[in-house]
Wavefront OBJ file of the C-alpha trace (Angstrom):
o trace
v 21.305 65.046 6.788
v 22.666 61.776 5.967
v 24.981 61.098 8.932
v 25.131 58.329 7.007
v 27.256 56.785 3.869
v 25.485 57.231 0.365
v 25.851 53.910 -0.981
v 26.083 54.099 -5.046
v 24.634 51.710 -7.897
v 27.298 51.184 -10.267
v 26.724 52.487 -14.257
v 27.731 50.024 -16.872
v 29.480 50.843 -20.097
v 29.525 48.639 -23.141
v 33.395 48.608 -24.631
v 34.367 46.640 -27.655
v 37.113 45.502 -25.726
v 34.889 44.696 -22.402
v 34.387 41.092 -21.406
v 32.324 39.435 -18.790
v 35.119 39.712 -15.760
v 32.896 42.284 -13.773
v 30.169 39.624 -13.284
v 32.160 36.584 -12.663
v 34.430 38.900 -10.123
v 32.227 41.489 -8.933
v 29.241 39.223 -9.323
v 27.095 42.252 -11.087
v 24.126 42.000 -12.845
v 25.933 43.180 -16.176
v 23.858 44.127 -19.558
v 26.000 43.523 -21.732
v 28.050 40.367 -23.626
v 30.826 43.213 -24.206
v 30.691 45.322 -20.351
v 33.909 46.852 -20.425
v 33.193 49.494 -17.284
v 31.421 49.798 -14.410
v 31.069 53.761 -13.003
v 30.885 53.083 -9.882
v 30.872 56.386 -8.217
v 30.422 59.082 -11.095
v 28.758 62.435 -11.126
v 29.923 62.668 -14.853
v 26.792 63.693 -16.921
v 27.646 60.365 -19.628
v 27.209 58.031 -16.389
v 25.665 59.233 -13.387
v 25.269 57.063 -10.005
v 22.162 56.319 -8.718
v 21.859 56.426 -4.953
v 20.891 53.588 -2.916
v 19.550 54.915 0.515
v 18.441 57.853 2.479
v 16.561 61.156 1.827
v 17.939 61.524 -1.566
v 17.443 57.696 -2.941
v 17.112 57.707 -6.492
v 18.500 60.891 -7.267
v 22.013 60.586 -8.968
v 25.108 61.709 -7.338
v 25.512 64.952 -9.586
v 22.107 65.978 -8.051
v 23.202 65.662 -4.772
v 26.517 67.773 -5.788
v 24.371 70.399 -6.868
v 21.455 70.647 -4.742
v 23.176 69.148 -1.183
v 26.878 70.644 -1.468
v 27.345 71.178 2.126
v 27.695 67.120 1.818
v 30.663 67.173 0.252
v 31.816 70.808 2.267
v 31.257 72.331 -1.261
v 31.052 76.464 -1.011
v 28.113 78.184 -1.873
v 29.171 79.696 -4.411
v 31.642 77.068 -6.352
v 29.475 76.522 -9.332
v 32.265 73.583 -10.279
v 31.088 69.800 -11.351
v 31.870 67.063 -9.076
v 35.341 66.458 -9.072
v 36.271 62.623 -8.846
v 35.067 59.425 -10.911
v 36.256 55.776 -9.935
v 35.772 53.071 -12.540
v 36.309 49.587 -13.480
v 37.481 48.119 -16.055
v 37.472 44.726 -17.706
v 40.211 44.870 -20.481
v 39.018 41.484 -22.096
v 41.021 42.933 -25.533
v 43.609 45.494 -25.476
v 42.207 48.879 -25.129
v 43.219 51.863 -27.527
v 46.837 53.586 -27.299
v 44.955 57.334 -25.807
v 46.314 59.899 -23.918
v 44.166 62.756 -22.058
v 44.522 66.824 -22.284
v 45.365 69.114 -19.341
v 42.727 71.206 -17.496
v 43.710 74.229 -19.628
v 43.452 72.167 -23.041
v 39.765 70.718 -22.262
v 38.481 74.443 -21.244
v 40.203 76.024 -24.128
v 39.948 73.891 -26.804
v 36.850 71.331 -25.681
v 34.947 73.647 -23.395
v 35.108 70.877 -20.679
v 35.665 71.957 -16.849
v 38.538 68.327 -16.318
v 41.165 67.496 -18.259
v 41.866 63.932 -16.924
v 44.501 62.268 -14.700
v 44.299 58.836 -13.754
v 45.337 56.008 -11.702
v 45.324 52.495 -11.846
v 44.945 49.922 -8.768
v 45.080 46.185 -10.489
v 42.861 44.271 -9.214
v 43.480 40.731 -11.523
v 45.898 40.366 -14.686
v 46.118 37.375 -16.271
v 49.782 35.757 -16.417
v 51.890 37.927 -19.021
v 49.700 40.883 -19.220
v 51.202 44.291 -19.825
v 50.279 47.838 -20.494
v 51.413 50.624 -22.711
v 52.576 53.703 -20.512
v 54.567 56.690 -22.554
v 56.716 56.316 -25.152
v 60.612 56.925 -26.584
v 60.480 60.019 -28.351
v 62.926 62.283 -27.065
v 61.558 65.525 -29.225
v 57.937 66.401 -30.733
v 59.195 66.132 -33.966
v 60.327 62.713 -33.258
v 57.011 62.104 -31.855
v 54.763 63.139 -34.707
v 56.931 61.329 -36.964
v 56.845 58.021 -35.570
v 53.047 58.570 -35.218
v 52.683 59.082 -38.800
v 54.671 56.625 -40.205
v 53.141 54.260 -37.745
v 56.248 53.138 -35.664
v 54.307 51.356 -32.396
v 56.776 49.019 -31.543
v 59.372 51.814 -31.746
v 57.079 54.853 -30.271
v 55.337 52.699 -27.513
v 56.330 52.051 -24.297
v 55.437 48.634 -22.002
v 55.918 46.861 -18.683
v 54.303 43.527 -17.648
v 51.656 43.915 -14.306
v 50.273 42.005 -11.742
v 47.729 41.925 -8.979
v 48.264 45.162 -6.360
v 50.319 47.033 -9.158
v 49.402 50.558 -8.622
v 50.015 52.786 -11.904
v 50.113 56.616 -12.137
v 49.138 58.248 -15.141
v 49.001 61.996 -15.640
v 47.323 64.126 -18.348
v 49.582 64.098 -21.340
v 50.635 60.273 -20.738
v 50.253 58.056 -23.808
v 49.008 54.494 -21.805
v 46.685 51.704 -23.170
v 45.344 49.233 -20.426
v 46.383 45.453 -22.038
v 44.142 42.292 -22.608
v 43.792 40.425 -19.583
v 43.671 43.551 -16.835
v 40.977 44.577 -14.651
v 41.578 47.476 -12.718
v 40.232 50.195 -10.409
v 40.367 53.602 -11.941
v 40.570 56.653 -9.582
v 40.011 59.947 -12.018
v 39.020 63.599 -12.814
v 35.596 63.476 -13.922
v 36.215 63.718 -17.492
v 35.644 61.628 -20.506
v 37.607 63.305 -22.652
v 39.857 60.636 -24.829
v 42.620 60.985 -27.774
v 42.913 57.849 -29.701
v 46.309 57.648 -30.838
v 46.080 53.657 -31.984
v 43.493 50.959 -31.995
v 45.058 48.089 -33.480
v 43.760 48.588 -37.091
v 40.499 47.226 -35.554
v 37.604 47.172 -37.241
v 33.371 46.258 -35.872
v 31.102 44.497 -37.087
v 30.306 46.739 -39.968
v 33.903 47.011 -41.054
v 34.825 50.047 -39.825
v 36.927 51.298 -37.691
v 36.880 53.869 -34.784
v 38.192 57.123 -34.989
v 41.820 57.967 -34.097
v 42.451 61.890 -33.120
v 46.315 62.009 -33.915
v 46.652 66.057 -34.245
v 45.119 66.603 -30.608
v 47.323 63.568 -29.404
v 50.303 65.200 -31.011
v 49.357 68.558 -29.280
v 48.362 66.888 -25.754
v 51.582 64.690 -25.059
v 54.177 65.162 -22.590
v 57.510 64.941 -24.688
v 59.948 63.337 -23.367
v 57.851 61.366 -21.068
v 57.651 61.816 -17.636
v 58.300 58.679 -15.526
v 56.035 59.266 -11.995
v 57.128 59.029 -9.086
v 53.917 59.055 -6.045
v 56.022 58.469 -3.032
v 54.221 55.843 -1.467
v 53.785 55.544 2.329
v 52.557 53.176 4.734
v 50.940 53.123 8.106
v 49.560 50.926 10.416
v 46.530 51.563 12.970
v 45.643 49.141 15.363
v 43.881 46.597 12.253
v 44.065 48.597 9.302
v 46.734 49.132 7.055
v 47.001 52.001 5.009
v 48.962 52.459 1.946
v 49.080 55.834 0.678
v 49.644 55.264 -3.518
v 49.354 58.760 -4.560
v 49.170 62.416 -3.228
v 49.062 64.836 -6.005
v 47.067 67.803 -7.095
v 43.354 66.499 -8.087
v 43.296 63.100 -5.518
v 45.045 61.291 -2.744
v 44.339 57.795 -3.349
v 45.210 54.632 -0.800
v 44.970 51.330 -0.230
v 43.531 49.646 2.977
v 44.127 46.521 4.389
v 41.683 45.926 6.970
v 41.548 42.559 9.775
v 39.677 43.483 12.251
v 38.467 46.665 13.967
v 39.622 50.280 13.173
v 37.860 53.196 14.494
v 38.428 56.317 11.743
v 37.824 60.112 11.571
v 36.314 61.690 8.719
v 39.597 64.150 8.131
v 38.681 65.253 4.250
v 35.814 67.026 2.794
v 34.583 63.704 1.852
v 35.995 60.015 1.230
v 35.181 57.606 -1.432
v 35.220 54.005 -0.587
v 35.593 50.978 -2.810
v 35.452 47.594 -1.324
v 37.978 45.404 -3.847
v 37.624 42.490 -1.463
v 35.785 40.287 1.304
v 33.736 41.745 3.508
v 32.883 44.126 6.276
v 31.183 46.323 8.630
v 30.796 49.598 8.226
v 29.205 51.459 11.212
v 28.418 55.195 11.915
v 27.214 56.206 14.978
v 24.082 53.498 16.357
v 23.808 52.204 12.685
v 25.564 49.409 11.090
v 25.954 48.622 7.456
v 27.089 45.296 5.618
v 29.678 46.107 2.858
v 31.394 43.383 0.123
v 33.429 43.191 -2.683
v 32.034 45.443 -5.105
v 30.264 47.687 -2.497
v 31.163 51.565 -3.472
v 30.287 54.319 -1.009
v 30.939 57.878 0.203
v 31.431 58.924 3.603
v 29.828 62.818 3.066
v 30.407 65.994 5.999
v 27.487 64.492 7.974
v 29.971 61.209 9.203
v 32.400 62.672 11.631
v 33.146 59.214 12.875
v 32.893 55.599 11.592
v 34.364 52.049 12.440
v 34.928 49.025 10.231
v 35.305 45.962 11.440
v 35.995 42.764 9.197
v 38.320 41.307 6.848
v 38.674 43.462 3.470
v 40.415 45.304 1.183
v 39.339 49.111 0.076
v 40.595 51.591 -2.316
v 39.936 55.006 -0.872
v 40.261 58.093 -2.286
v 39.286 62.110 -1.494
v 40.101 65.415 -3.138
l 1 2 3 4 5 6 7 8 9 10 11 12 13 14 15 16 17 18 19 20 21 22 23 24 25 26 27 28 29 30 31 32 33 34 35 36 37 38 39 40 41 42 43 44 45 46 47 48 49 50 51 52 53 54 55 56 57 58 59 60 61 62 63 64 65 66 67 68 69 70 71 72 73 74 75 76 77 78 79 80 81 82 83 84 85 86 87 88 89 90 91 92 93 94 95 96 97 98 99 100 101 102 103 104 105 106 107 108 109 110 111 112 113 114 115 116 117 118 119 120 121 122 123 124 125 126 127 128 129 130 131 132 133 134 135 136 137 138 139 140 141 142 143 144 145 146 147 148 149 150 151 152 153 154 155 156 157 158 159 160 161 162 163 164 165 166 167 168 169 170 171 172 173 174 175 176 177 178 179 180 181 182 183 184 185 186 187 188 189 190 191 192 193 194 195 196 197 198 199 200 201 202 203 204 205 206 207 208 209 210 211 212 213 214 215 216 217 218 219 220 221 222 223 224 225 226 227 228 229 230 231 232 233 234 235 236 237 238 239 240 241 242 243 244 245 246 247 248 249 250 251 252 253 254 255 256 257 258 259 260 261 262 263 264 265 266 267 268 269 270 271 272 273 274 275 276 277 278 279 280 281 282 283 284 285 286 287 288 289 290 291 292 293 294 295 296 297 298 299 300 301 302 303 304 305 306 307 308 309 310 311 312 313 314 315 316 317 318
């Protein structure tokens, strides 16, 4: 079964910082004047993928977690959710200053299976663009007082980004993607957020959202942790691959691909995002057509594949 790659139909997410950048670069059909995500492979229960093709078309990617494990060389027996959830965003405004619990926090405390560690592949900023990631308080005390007496320019910390930036961002980081940014989000699948900050913004009815400062206080790494992922480069035949990150819940690269690269299915599955031009994919006597904004995984059944094109993927497994 499905010797094949289960192609995914992306879930959009209205933001009230969101924009219209994931039609005019991704050329989606978006619903919304204010789209600020697309899920684009997501098992998470607030944004499920639909699949595209083969035996289990229309069912939604948890389904096929839970009923069709041996896809994804799940055990019998692990009665786990579906580990991974790739996004992107369109950061048309700034987003909120957040940070993100620990495993142990979101079982204990929010009775959620992920905490959530991130990573960020930019895939456009506009000139000038920058993003908040950790902050200068060298104790928790320090911390909680700059937090209550509202000290941002202090407390925050930012750096400017461009195109093919790669940012890592582990549970317990204070971060806030800036106006101007769209990137590629590899994840945990949780959606569990602290709201530190938002800008004093308010909607349309005058209010504003909810900030969650005692969690964020209990959730953040003091002193912050700069990250270092060790990245690493090789070159097969036509592809290029950039390993960005190897850590404990995802390795995540980046391929360059111009021309023909036959591959090995050496994880218990791969994601695939096509970020640019286009492709071949094919597996075994079948051949697929893949583009920018095509989003895929290769599942057990694919022992071998070969692309062949000119593109650009972000690829990421367990």
């Amino acid at each position: 079964m499905y010797n094949e790659p289960i192609f995914l139909q992306p879930v959009f997410q209205e933001r009230i910082w969101g924009g219209q950048k994931l039609n005019t670069e991704f050329n989606y059909e978006i619903p919304y004047k204010k789209t600020g995500e697309a899920w684009v492979i997501s098992a998470h229960p607030n944004g499920p993928s639909l699949i595209k093709n083969g035996p289990l078309e229309g069912k939604t990617l948890a389904d096929a977690w839970n009923s069709h494990g041996s896809l994804f060389n799940k055990k019998a027996d692990n009665n786990e959710e579906y580990p991974l959830l790739v996004k992107i965003l369109d950061a048309h405004d700034d987003l909120s200053v957040q940070v993100h619990p620990n495993d142990q926090f979101a079982q204990e405390v929010e009775g959620q299976p992920y905490g959530k560690t991130e990573c960020w592949y930019v895939l456009s900023a506009e000139p000038g663009a920058e993003l908040v990631l950790g902050h200068h308080a060298r104790t928790r005390e320090e911390l909680e007082k700059m937090i209550d007496n509202g000290e941002w320019d202090d407390l925050l910390k930012k750096e400017k980004v461009q195109a093919g930036d790669f940012v890592y961002v582990p549970s317990g980081t204070i971060h806030a993607i800036g106006k101007g940014i769209v990137i590629l989000e590899t994840q945990q699948s949780s959606d569990i957020t602290y709201r530190v900050y938002d800008y004093d913004r308010t909607d349309a009815h005058g209010s504003t959202r909810e900030l969650h400062l005692e969690r964020s206080k209990e959730v953040t790494t003091v002193p912050h942790q700069p990250a270092d992922t060790n990245q690493e480069t090789e070159v097969t035949g036509d592809l290029t691959s950039k390993k960005l990150v190897e850590e404990k819940y995802f390795t995540v690269y980046h391929w360059t691909l111009s021309g023909k690269a036959e591959q090995k299915l050496s994880s218990d599955f791969l994601q695939v995002s096509v970020i640019d031009g286009n492709a071949d994919i094919t597996v075994g006597e079948k051949t697929y057509s893949i583009e920018k904004g095509s989003h895929f995984i290769l599942p057990q059944g694919v022992e071998d594949y070969e692309l062949s094109g000119n593109a650009q993927f972000i690829v990421s497994h367990t």
